[in-house]
C-alpha positions in Angstrom: -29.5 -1.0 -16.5 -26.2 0.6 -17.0 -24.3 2.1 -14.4 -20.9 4.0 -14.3 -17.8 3.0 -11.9 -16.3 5.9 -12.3 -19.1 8.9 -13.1 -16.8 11.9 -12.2 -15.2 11.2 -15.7 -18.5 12.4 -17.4 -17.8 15.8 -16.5 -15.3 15.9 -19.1 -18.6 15.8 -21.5 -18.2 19.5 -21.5 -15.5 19.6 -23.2 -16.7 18.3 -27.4 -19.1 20.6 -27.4 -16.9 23.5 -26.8 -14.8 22.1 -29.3 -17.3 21.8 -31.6 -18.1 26.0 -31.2 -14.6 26.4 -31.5 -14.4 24.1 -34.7 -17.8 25.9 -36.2 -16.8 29.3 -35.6 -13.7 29.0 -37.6 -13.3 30.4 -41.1 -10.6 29.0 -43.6 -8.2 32.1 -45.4 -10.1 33.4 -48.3 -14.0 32.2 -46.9 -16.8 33.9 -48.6 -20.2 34.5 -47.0 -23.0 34.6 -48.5 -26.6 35.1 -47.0 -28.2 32.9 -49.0 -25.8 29.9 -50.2 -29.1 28.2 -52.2 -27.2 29.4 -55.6 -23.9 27.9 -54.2 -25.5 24.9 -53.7 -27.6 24.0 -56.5 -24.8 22.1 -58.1 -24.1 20.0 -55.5 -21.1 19.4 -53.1 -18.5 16.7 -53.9 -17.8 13.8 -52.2 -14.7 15.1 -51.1 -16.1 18.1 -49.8 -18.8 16.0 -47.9 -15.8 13.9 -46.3 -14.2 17.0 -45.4 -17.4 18.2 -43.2 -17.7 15.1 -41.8 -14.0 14.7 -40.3 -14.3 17.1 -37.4 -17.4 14.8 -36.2 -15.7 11.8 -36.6 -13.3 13.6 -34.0 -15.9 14.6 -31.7 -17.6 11.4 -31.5 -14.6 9.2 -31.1 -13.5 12.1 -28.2 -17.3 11.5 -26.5 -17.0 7.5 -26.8 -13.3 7.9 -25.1 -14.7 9.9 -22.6 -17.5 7.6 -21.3 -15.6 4.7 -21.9 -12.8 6.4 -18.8 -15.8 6.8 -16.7 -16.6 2.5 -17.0 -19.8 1.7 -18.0 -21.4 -1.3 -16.9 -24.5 -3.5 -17.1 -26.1 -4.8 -14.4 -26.6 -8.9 -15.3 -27.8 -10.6 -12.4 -29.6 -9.2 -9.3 -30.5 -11.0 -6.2 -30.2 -11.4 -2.4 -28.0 -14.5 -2.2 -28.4 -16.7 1.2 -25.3 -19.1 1.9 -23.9 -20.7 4.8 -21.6 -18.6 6.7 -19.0 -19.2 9.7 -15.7 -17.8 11.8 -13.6 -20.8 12.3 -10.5 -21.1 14.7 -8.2 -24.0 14.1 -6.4 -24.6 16.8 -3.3 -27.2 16.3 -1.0 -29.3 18.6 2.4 -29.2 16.8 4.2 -30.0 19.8 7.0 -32.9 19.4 4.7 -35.6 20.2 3.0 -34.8 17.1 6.0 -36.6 15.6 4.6 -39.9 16.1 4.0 -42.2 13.1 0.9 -43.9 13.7 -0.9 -42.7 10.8 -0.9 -43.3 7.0 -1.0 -41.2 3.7 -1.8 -43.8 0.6 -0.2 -46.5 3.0 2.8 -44.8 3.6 3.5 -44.4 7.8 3.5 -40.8 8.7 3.7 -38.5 11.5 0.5 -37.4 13.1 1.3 -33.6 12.7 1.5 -34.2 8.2 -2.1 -35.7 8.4 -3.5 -33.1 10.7 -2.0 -30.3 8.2 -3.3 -32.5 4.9 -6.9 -33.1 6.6 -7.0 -29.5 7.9 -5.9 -28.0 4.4 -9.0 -30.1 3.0 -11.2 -29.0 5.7 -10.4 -25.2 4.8 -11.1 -25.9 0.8 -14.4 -27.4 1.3 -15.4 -24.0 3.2 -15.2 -21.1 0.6 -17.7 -18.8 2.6 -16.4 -19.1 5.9 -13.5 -16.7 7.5 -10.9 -19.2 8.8 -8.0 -18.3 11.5 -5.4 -20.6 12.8 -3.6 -20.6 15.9 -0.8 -23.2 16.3 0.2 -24.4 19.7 2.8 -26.6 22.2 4.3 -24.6 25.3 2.5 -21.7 24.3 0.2 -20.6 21.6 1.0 -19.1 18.3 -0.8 -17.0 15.8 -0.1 -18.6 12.6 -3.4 -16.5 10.8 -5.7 -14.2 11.4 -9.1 -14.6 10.3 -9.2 -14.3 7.0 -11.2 -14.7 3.9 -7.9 -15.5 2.3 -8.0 -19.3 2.4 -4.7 -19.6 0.1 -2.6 -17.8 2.2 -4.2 -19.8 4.9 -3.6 -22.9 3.5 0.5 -21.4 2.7 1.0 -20.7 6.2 -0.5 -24.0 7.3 2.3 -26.1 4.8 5.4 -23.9 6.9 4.2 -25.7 10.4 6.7 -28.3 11.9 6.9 -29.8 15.0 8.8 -28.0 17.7 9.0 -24.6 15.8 7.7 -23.4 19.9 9.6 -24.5 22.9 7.9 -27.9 23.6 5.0 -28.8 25.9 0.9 -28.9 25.8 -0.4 -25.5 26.8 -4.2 -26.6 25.7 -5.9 -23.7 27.9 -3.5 -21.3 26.6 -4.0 -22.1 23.0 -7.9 -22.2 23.6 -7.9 -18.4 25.1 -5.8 -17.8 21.6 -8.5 -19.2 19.4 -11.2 -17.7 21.9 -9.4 -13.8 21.4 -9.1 -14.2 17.9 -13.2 -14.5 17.8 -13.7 -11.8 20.5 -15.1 -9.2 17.2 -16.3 -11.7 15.2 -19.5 -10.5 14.1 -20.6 -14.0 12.3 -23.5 -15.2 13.7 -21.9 -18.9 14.4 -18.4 -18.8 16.0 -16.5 -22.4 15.7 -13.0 -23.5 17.2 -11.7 -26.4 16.2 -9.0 -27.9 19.1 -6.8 -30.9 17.9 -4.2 -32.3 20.4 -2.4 -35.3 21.5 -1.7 -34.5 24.8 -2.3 -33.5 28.4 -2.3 -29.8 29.5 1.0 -29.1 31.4 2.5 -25.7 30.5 0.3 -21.8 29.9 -0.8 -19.8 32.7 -4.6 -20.2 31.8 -6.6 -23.2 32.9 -8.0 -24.9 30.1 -11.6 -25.0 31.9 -11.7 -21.0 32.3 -11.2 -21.0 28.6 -13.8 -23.3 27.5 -15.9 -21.2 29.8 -15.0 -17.6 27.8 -15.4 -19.6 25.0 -19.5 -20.3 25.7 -19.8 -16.8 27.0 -18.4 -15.6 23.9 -21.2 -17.8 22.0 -18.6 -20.4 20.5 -19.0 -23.6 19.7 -15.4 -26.5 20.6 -15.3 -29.1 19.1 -12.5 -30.9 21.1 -9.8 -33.9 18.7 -7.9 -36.0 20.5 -4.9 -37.5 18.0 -3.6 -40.5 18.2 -3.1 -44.4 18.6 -4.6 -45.9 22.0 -1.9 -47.6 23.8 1.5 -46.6 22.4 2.8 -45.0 19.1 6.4 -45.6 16.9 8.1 -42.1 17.8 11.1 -42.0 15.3 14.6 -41.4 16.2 18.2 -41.7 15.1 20.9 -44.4 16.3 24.3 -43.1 16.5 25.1 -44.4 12.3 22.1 -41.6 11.8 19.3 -44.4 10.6 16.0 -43.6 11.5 14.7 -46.1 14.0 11.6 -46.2 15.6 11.0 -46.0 19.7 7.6 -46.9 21.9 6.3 -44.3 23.0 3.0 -44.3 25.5 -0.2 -41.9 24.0 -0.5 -39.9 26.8 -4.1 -38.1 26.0 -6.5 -36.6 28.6 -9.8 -37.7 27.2 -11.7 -36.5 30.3 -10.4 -33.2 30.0 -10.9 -32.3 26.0 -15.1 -33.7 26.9 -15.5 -31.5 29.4 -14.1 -28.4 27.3 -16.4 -29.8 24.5 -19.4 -30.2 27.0 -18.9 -26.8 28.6 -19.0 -25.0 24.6 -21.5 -26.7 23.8 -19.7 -28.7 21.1 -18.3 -32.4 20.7 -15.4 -34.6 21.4 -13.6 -37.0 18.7 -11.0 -39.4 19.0 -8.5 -40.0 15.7 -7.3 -43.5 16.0 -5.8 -43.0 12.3 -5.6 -40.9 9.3 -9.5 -42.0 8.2 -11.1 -41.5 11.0 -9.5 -38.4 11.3 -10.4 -37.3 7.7 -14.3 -38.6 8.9 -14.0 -36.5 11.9 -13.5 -33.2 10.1 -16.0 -33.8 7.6 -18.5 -34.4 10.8 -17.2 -31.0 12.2 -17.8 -30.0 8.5 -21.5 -30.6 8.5 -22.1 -29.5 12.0 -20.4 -26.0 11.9 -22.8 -24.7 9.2 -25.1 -22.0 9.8 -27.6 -20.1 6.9 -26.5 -16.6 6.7 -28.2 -13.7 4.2 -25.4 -11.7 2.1 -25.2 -8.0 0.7 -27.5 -7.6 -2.4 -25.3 -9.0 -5.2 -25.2 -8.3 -8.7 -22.9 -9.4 -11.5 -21.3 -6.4 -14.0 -20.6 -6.6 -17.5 -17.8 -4.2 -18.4 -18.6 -1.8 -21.4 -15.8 0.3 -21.6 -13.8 -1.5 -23.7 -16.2 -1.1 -26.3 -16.7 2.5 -25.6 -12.8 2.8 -26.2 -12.4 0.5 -29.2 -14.9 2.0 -30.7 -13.3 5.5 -29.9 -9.6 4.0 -31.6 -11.5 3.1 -34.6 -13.0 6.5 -35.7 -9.7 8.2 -34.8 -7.4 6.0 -36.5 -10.0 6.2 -39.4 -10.1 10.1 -39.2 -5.9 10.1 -39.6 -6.2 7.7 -42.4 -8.3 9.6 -44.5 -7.0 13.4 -43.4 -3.6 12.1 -44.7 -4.9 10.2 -47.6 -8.2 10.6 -49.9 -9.5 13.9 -47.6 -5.9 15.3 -47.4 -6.2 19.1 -48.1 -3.5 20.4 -50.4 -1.1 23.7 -49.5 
């Protein structure tokens, strides 16, 4: 079935056939009329003559074909109400200085834990193309990197300009959890997900991470809680005074207890990444669990006609100027 984008164009339909009048009602200098034009005809017109005639509705067709093709015809190709999976997802992602640690590996090469959290996270967000995804970045205090957004490349660009210790340093986890949990408040999405990553123990914000996990299930939201890092003690990299990077012990300092019971009060689940593939496991878990079926607006697929309708509309008029000024051109 063919539909118009823009239909207000069609009024200008009005306009060939009042040309046409116009064009019919005009007499060439020196016109006879006759009543009966049988005896005129009975010889015949020429070719010429024929061609002549014909011009004016050359013009008037390739005007009507111009006009329709302004107001966009389309076809309607594919119909149908489409169900797919559908989510609001808030990452929510340590990047205080502890994050700094290299206990983890890319392709065998020792990295800090904050470069794998941004390469696993950027993954995570690819492999979720109908989901609205918002992040919030966090160490003293919470920060919205992104909104929620449908826009998953920006996302993913505002994701790769995260560093360690771009906020004044500490582990606000309730904090950044009331962050993730206000940027869901009018979600409409029928499953809400945050996603909390961290390496740390709460011990800077004004809001208690429990209360937060607790507006986060009245809100409907799901937490699943990450804690990052080796068990034990991590190399933390630093400088000696010839400005070679050298390596220091430093203790993982991770409240387990707290991050399960934020999990367990949202109804959600606790990890623990050891290393860069458990990690990468753990978000493809959180992957397959933060999936819900969701029906979307009737959809249907166009086909474009109007640049048919305008070629179509070039053709006769660049036709109708080559012959006026050629085989049809009328002489002085």
């Amino acid at each position: 079935m063919i539909s118009f984008k823009d239909p207000l164009f069609l009024i200008l339909l009005v306009i060939p056939p009042v040309i046409w009048y116009f064009i019919k009602r005009r007499r060439l200098p020196g016109t006879i009329v006759y009543s009966d034009t049988s005896l005129v005809k009975s010889g015949g017109s020429t070719w010429k003559v024929q061609g002549l005639e014909a011009l004016p509705i050359v013009m008037t067709i390739a005007l009507i074909l111009a006009i329709i093709g302004l107001a966009r015809p389309q076809i309607g190709l594919k119909g149908s109400l489409i169900r797919r999976e559908g989510v609001d997802i808030v990452m929510v992602l340590d990047v205080s200085t502890s994050m700094l640690a290299e206990d983890f590996k890319i392709k065998g090469t020792q990295t800090n834990r904050l470069e794998v959290v941004k390469s696993v996270t950027r993954d995570f967000i690819e492999r979720r193309p109908n989901d609205r995804i918002g992040i919030v970045v966090f160490s003293g205090r919470p920060y919205i990197l992104s909104p929620i957004t449908w826009d998953h490349h920006w996302c993913i660009s505002r994701l790769d300009e995260v560093k360690a210790g771009m906020i004044e340093d500490g582990t606000a986890i309730g904090s950044a959890l009331a962050a993730g949990v206000n940027r869901l408040r009018e979600s409409t999405a029928k499953s809400k997900v945050i996603v909390l990553l961290t390496d740390g123990v709460n011990n800077a914000g004004q809001i208690a991470p429990e209360a937060a996990a607790e507006a986060a299930r009245a809100m409907g939201a799901i937490v699943y809680t990450v804690g990052a890092g080796s068990k034990g003690f991590a190399p933390y990299p630093a400088f000696d005074q010839f400005g070679r990077k050298v390596y220091q012990s430093m203790k993982v300092d991770l409240d387990e207890a707290l991050l399960k019971k934020i999990a367990a009060t949202a109804r959600g689940r606790y990890f623990r990444a050891t290393d860069t593939q458990s990690l990468t496991n753990i978000f493809q878990q959180i992957d397959r669990l933060a999936k819900t079926m969701m029906e979307a607006p009737r959809y249907r697929e166009h086909l474009d006609l109007y640049p048919y309708f305008l070629l179509a509309a070039l053709i006769l008029l660049l036709a109708e100027t080559i012959f006026a000024n050629t085989v049809l051109r009328r002489l002085p």
